[in-house]
TIVOBA-22999 format. One line per field, with one value per residue (C-alpha): residue number from 1; x, y, z; residue in one letter. Coordinates in steps of 0.2 Angstrom, whole numbers, plus 5000, padded with zeros to 4 digits. Example, Ala and Ser with C-alpha at 12.3 -4.5 7.8 and 13.67 -1.06 7.14 Angstrom:
nr = 1 / 2
px = 5062 / 5068
py = 4978 / 4995
pz = 5039 / 5036
rest = A / S
END
This chain:
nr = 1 / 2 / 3 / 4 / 5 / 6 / 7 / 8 / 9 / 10 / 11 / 12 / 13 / 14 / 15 / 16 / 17 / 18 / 19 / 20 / 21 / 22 / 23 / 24 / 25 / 26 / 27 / 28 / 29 / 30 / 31 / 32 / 33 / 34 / 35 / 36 / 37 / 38 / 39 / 40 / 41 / 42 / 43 / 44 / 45 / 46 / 47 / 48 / 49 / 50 / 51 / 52 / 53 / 54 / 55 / 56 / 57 / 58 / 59 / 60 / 61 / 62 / 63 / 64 / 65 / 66 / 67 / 68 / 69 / 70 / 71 / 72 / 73 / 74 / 75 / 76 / 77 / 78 / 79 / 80 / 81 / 82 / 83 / 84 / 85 / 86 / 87 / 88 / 89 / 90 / 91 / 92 / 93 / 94 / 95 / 96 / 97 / 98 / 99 / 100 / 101 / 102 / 103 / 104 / 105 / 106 / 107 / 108 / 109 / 110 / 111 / 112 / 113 / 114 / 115 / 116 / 117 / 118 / 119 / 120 / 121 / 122 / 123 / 124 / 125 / 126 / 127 / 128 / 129 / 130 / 131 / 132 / 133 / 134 / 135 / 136 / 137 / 138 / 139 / 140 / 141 / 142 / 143 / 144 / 145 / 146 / 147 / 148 / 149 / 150 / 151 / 152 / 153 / 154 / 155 / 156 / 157 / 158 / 159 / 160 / 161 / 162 / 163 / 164 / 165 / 166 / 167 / 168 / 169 / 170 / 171 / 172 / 173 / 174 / 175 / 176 / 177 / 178 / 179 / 180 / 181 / 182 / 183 / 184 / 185 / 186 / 187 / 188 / 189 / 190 / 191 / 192 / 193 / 194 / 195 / 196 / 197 / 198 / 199 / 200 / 201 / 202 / 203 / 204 / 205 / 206 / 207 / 208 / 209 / 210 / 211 / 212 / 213 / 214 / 215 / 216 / 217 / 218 / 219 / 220 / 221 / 222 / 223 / 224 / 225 / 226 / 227 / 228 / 229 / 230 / 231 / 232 / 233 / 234 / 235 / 236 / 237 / 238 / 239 / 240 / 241 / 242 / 243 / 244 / 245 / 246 / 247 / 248 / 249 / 250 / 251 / 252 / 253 / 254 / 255 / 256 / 257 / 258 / 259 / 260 / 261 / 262 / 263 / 264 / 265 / 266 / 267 / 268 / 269 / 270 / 271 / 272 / 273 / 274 / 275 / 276 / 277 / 278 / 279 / 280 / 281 / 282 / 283 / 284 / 285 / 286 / 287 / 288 / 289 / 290 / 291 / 292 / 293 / 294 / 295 / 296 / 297 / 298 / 299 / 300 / 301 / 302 / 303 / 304 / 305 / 306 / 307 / 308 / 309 / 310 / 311 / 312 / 313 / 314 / 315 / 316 / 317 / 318 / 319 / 320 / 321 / 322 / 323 / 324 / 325 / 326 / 327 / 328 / 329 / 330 / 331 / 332 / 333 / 334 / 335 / 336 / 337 / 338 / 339 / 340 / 341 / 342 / 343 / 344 / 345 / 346 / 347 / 348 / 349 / 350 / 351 / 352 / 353 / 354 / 355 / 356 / 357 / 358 / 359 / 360 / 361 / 362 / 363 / 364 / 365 / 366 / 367 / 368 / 369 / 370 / 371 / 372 / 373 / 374 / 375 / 376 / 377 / 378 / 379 / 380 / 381 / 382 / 383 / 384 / 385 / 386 / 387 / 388 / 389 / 390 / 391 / 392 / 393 / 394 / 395 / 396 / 397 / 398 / 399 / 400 / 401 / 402 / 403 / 404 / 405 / 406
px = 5000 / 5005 / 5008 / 4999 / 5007 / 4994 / 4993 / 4983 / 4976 / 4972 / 4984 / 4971 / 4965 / 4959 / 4972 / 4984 / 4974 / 4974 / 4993 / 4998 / 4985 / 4991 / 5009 / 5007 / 4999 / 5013 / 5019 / 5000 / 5000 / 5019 / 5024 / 5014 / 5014 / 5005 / 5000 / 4991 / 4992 / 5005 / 5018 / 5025 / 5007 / 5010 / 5030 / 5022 / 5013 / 5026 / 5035 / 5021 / 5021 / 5040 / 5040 / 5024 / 5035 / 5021 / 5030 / 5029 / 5042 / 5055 / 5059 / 5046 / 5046 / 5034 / 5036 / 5024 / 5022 / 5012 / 4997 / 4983 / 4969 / 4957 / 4969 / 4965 / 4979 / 4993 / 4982 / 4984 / 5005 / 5005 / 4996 / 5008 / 5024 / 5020 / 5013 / 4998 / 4986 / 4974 / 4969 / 4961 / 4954 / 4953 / 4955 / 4941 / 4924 / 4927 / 4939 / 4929 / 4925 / 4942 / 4950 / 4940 / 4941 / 4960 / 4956 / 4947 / 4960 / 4975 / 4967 / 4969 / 4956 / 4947 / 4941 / 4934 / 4925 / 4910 / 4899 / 4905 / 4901 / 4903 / 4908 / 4890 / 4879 / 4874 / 4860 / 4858 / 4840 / 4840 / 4850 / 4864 / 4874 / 4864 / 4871 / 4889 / 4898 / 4883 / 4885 / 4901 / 4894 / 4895 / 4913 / 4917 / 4911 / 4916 / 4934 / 4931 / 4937 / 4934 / 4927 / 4922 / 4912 / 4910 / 4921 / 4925 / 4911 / 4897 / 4895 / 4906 / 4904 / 4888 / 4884 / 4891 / 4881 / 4866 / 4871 / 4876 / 4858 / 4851 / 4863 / 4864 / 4848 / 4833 / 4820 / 4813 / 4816 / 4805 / 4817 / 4837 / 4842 / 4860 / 4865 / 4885 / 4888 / 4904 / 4904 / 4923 / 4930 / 4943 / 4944 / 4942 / 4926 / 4919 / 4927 / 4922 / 4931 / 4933 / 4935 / 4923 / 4917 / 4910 / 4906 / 4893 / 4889 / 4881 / 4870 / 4865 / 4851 / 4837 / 4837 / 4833 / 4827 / 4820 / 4802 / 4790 / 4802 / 4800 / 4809 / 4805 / 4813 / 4813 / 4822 / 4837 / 4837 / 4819 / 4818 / 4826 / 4828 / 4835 / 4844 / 4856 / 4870 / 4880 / 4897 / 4892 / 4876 / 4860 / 4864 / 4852 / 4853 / 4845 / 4839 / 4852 / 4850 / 4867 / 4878 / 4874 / 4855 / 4857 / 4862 / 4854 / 4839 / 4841 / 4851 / 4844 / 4825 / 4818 / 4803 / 4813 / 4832 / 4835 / 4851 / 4854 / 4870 / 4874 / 4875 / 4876 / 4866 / 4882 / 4888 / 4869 / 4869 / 4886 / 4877 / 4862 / 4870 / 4883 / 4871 / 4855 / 4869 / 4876 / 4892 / 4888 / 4885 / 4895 / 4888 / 4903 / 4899 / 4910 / 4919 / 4918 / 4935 / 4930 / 4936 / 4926 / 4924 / 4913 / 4907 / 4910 / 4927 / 4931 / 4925 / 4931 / 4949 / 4947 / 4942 / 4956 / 4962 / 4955 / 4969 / 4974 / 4963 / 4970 / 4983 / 4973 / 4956 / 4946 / 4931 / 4923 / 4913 / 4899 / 4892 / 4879 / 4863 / 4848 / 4839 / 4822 / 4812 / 4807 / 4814 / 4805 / 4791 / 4795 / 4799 / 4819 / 4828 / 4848 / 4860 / 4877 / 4890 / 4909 / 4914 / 4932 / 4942 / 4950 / 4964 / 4968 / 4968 / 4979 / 4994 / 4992 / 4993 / 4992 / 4973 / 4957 / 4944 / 4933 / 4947 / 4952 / 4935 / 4936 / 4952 / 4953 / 4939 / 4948 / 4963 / 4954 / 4943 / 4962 / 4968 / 4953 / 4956 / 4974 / 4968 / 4954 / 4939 / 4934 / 4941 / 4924 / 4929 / 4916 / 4908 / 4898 / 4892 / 4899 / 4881 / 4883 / 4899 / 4899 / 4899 / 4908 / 4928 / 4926 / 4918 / 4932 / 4946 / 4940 / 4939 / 4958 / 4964 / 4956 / 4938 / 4928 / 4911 / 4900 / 4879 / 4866 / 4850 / 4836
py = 5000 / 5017 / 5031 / 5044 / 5060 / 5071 / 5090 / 5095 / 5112 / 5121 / 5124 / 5122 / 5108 / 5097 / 5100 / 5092 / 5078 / 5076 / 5077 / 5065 / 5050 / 5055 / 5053 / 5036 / 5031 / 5036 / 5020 / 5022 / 5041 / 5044 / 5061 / 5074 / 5094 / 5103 / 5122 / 5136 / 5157 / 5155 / 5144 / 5143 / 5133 / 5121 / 5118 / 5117 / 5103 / 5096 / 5098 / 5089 / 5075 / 5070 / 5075 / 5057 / 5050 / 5047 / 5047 / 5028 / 5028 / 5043 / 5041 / 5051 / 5070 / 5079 / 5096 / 5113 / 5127 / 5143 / 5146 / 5159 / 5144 / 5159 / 5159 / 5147 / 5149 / 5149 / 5133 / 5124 / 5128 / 5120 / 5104 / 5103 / 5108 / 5095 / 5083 / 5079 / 5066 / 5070 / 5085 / 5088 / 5103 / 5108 / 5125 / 5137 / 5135 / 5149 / 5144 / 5126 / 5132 / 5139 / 5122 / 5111 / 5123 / 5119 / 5102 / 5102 / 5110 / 5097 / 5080 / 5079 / 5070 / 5082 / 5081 / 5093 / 5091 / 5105 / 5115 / 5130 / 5147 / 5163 / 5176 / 5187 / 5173 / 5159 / 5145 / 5148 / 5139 / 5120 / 5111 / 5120 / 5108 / 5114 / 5130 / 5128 / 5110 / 5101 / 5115 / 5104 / 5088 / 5086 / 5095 / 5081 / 5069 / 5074 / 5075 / 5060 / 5069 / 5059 / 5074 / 5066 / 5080 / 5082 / 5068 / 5072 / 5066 / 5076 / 5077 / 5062 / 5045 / 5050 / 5052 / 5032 / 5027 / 5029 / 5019 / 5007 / 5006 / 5008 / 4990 / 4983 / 4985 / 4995 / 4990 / 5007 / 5021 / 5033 / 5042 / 5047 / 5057 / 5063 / 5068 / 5074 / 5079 / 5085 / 5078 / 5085 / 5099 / 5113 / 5122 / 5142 / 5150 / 5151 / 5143 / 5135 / 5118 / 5122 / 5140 / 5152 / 5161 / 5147 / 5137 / 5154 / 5154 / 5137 / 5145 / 5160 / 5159 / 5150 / 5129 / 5120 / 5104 / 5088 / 5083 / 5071 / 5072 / 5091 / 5104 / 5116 / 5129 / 5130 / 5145 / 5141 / 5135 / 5133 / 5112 / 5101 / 5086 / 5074 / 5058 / 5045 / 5041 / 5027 / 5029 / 5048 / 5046 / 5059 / 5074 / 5090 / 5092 / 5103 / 5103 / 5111 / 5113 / 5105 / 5100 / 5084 / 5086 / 5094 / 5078 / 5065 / 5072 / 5069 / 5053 / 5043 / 5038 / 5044 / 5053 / 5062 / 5067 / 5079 / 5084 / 5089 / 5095 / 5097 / 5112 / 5116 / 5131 / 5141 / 5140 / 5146 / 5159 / 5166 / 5162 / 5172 / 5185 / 5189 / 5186 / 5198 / 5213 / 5210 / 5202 / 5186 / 5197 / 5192 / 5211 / 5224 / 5239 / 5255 / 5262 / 5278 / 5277 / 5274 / 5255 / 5243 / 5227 / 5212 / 5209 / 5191 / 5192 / 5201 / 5191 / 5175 / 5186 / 5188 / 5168 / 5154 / 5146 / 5130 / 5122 / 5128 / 5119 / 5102 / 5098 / 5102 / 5094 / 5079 / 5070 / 5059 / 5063 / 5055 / 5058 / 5045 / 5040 / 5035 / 5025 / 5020 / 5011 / 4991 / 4976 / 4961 / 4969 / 4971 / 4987 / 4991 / 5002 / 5005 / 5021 / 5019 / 5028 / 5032 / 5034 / 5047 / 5053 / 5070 / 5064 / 5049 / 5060 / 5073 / 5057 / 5051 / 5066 / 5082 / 5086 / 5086 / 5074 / 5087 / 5088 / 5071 / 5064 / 5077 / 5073 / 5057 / 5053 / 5064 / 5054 / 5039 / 5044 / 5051 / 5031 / 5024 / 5037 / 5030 / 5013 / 5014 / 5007 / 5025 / 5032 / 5034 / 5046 / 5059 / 5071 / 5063 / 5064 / 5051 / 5043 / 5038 / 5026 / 5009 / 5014 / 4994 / 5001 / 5016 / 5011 / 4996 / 5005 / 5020 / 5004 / 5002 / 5019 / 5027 / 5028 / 5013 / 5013 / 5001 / 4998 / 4994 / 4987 / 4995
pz = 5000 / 4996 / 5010 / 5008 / 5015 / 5025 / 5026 / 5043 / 5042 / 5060 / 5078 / 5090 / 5103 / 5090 / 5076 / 5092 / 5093 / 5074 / 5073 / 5088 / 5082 / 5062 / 5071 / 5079 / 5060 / 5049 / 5043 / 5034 / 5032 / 5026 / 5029 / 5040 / 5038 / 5050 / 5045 / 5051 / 5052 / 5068 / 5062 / 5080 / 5086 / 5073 / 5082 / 5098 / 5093 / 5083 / 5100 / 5110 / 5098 / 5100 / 5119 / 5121 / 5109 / 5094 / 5081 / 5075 / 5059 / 5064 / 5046 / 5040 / 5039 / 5052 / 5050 / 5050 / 5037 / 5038 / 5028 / 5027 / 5022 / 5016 / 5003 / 4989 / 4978 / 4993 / 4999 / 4982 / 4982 / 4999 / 4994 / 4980 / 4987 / 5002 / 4989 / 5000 / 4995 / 5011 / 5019 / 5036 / 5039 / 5056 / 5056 / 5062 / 5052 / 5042 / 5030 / 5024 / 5008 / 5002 / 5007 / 4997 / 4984 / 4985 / 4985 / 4970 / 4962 / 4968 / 4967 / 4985 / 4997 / 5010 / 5026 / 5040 / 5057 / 5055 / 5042 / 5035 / 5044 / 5037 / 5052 / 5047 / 5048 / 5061 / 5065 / 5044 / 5036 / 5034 / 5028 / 5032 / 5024 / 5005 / 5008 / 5007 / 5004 / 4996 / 4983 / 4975 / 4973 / 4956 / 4955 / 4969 / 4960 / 4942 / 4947 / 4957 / 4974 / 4992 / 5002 / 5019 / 5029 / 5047 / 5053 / 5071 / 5087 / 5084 / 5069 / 5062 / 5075 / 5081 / 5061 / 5062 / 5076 / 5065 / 5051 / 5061 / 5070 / 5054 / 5047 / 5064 / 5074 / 5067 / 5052 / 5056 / 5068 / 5076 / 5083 / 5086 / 5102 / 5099 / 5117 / 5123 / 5141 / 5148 / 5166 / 5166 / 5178 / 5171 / 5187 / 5179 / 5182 / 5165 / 5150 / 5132 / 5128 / 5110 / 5102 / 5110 / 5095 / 5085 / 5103 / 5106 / 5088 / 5091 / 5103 / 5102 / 5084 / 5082 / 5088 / 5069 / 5077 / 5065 / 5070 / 5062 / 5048 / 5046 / 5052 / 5067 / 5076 / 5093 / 5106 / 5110 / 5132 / 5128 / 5133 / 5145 / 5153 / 5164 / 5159 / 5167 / 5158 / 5161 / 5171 / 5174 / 5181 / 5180 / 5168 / 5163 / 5144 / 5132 / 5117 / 5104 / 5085 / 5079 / 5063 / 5061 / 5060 / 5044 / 5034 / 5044 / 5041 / 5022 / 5023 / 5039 / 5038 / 5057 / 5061 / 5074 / 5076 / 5091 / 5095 / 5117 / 5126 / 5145 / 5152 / 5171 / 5178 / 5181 / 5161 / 5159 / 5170 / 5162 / 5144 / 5147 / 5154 / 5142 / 5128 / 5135 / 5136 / 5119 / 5122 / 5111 / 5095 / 5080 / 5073 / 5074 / 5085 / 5088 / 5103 / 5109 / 5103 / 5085 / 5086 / 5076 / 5082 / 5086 / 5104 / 5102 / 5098 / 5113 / 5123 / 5116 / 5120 / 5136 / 5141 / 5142 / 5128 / 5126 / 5125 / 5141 / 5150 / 5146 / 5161 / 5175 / 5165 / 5178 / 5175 / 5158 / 5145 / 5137 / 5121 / 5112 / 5104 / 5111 / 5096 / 5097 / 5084 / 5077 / 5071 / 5066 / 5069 / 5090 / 5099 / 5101 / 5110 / 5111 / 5118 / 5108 / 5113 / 5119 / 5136 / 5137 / 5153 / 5152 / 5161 / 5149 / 5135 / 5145 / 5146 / 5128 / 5118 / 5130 / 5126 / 5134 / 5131 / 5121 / 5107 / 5108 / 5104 / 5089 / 5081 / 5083 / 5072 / 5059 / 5059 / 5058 / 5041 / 5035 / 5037 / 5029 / 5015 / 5014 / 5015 / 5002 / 5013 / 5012 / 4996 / 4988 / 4976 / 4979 / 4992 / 5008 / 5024 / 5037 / 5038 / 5018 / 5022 / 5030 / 5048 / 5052 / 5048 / 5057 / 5074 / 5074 / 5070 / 5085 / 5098 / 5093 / 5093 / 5108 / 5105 / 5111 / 5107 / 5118 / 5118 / 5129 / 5127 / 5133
rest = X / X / X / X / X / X / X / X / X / X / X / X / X / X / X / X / X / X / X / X / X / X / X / X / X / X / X / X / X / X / X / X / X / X / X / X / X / X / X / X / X / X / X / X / X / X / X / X / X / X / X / X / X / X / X / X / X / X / X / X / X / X / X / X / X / X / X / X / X / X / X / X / X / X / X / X / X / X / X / X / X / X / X / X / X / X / X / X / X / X / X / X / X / X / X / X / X / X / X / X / X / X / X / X / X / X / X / X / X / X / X / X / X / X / X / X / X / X / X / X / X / X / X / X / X / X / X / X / X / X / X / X / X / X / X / X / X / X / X / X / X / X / X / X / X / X / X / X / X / X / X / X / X / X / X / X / X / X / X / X / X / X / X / X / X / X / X / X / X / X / X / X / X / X / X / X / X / X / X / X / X / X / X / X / X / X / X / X / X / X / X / X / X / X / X / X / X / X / X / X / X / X / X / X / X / X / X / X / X / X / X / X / X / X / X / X / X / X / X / X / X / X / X / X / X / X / X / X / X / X / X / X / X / X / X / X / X / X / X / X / X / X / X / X / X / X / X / X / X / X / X / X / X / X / X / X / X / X / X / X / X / X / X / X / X / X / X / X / X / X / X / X / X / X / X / X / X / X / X / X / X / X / X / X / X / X / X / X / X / X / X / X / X / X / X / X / X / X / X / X / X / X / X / X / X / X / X / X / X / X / X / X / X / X / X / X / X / X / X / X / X / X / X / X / X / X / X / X / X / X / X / X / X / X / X / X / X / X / X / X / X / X / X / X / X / X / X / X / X / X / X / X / X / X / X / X / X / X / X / X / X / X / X / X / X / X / X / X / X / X / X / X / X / X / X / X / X / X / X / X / X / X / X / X / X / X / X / X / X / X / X / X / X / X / X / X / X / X / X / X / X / X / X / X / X / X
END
């Protein structure tokens, strides 16, 4: 089998995960550039990587180059210059559509984690997906192009979890609950696990939620529940709009598919807040001083990085789908789903478990890419592939995925 050399795109808390699993699977993904805007994040995680000691074939060149990704043209030169077969974009949101775009352009495969955003515009009309990446379907697949979209947790495994119900469990469902909690600790006084301005964004617009296979919006905060998970125990979750509603609703044949997130009462409190006074905007205002900026950026600058928070992180996560529907004609219901400790995460590659659950389904579609159980040599949503691969290779690298029977 031929190597494929990867390019990973991003610097942050996932783009680390990305790079230490692609690092300990470089006898499959050859050689490995890391690039972002600040070349010096990229050599800190270059740095990370050596210091756990994941490179598997030292052989192979790991190295970082820096890259404006809103730049097409200078994105095409890097592909080539690297010689990049796969690309993993995990940069922010905002550059999705110029890295495909370079993709197209090189031949070479592409994956992200999350829908486009553009910075003016958030909770956009359903599907989101129509508005942006579904747009290059053809061009995908008339150049014959594997574009795998949304292959981190959520959207990506739980994405998985419902073809594998679909194959494994179900002759019909009524309904799919997509629920992640963060039963975790990281010690600050208010802080997003991920990068606060598209974390906010996810929150602060109208909930698009899929309903007796139609969809309906909702205020965002409006429903909650109760639910006991296993391991970390009763949880309040509430009902979010999210990525992964926006394909599944096309691709996976369920009356309902709801999306639900933990929060405690303090990370509401601190939400509600900040958003009634204004501070959640992604609209620019002016200063008295004549400075333009956006509310939301300003305050994504004043809270921890994300990354920041990953020594000192405690506690599991939980993330999983409750399926309910029939088979052979009897009532059936499962919860599937993936069990991560902070601390684990912390030892292996010096991340959190938020990021780790991210990027290490990205690396995992980047191996099946490379070898061609997932080179489908056009554009799709993780739901569209053969979930069987994926959730076996997870269980080996770092991801176990286990089910209970209601």
């Amino acid at each position: 089998m031929m190597k494929k050399n990867v390019l990973i795109i991003g610097a942050g808390g996932v783009a680390n995960v990305v790079a230490h699993k692609c690092a300990q699977h470089n006898d499959v993904l050859g050689h490995i550039c890391i690039a972002s805007r600040t070349q010096s994040k990229c050599d800190a995680i270059i740095e990370s990587v050596h210091r756990k000691n994941n490179l598997k074939e030292k052989g192979n060149r790991f190295y970082s180059r820096q890259i404006d990704a809103m730049d097409i043209p200078a994105t095409v030169k890097l592909i080539k210059e690297t010689d990049s077969a796969i690309v993993i974009n995990v940069g922010i949101a905002f550059i999705n559509m110029s890295v495909l775009q370079a993709c197209l352009a090189t031949g070479a495969a592409y994956i992200d984690t999350a829908i486009h955003e553009e910075p003016d515009k958030i909770c956009e009309n359903p599907p989101w997906y129509a508005n942006y990446e579904w747009k290059y379907l053809e061009a995908c697949k008339e150049k014959g192009l594997t574009a795998i979209l949304g292959a981190g947790f959520d959207p990506g495994v739980v994405n998985a979890y419902c073809a594998y119900a679909v194959k494994h469990y179900f002759d019909e469902i009524d309904s799919i609950d997509i629920m992640d909690v963060n039963a975790g600790n990281h010690g600050q006084y208010f802080a997003t696990n991920f990068d606060p301005e598209i974390n906010f964004r996810e929150f602060t617009g109208t909930v698009w939620t899929w309903i007796n296979r139609q969809w309906v919006s909702k205020p965002v905060h409006s429903e909650k529940q109760n639910y006991h998970f296993p391991v970390i125990g009763e949880q309040t979750i509430y009902l979010t709009g999210h990525d992964e509603l926006h394909s599944l609703s096309k691709n996976i044949k369920a009356d309902n598919i709801r999306f639900w997130m933990g929060f405690s009462d303090h990370y509401i409190n601190c939400f509600t807040v900040l958003k009634q006074i204004g501070l959640l905007s992604e609209q620019p205002v002016t200063t008295a001083e004549g400075l333009k900026v956006a509310p939301l950026k300003v305050v994504k600058a004043c809270l921890p990085e994300p990354a920041s928070l990953a020594p000192n992180y405690t506690g599991k996560t939980c993330i999983g789908n409750l399926v309910k529907g029939k088979k052979d004609g009897q009532e059936e219901e499962i919860f599937i789903y993936n069990i991560c400790d902070h601390k684990k995460c912390y030892e292996e590659v010096e991340s959190q478990a938020i990021s780790y659950t991210a990027g290490v389904p990205a690396a995992a579609t980047a191996i099946l890419i490379a070898n061609g159980l997932w080179d489908v040599k056009k554009m799709v949503n993780v739901e569209e592939l053969d979930s069987d691969p994926f959730i076996l290779l997870l269980n080996e690298i770092g991801l176990p995925t286990q089910i209970e029977k209601k």
